[in-house]
N, C-alpha and C positions, 0 to 999 in steps of 0.2 A: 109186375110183382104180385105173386100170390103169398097171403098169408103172412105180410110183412117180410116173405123172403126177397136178398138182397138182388136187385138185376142181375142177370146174368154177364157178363162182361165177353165180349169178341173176343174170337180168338186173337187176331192183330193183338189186341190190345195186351191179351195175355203173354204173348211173345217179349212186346216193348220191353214189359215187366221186367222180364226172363233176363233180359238183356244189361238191362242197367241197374238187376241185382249181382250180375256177374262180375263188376266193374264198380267199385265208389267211386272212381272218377268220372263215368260217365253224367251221374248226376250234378256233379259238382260244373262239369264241364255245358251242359245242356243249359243249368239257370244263368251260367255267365254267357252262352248267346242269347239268352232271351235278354239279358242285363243288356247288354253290347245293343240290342235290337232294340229300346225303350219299353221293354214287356215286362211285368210284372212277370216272374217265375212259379207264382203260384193263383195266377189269377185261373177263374173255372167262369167257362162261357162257352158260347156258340164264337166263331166256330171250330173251338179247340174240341177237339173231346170228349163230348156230355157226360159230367161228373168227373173231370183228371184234369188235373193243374198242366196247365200251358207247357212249361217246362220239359212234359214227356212230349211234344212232337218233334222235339229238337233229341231224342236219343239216338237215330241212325247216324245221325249229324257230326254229335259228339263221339258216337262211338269210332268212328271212321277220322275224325280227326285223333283222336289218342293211338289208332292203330300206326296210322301214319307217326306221328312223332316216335310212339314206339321201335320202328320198323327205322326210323334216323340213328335212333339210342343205338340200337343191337348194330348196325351198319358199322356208326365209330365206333364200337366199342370192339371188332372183328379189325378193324384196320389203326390200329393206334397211330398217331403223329399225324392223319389224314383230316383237312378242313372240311369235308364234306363228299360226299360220291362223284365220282367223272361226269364231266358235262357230257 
């Protein structure tokens, strides 16, 4: 940091962002596995992160379980009367 300007942040990092601003459920979804996992969702340490709440390593996570649910939703909803997709 020069000049009191702010670190620069990784790209990674800036993607995460990207990612579970495209989505409110992803964040929602991301602190309840850290919940689930006995993690505080907004703890900041090594070796989450440096400076980002615990919570953002669980966004591929979360985002990939909502795609999956999603991807059930749209299946019934293509096949009315049907319990679920062919084994």
């Amino acid at each position: 940091m020069l000049n009191g300007a702010s670190p620069v942040k990784p790209k990674a990092q800036l993607d995460l962002e990207k990612i579970a601003a495209a989505d409110p459920r992803i964040e929602f979804v991301a602190r309840a596995l850290c919940r689930a996992r006995g993690i505080d969702p907004d703890f900041v340490g090594f070796p989450y992160p440096p400076g980002e709440p615990v919570w953002e390593t669980f966004i591929i996570e979360a985002r990939d379980l909502i795609a999956g649910d999603d991807a059930a939703e749209a299946w019934l909803a293509r096949h009315p009367g049907r319990k679920g997709p062919p084994d």
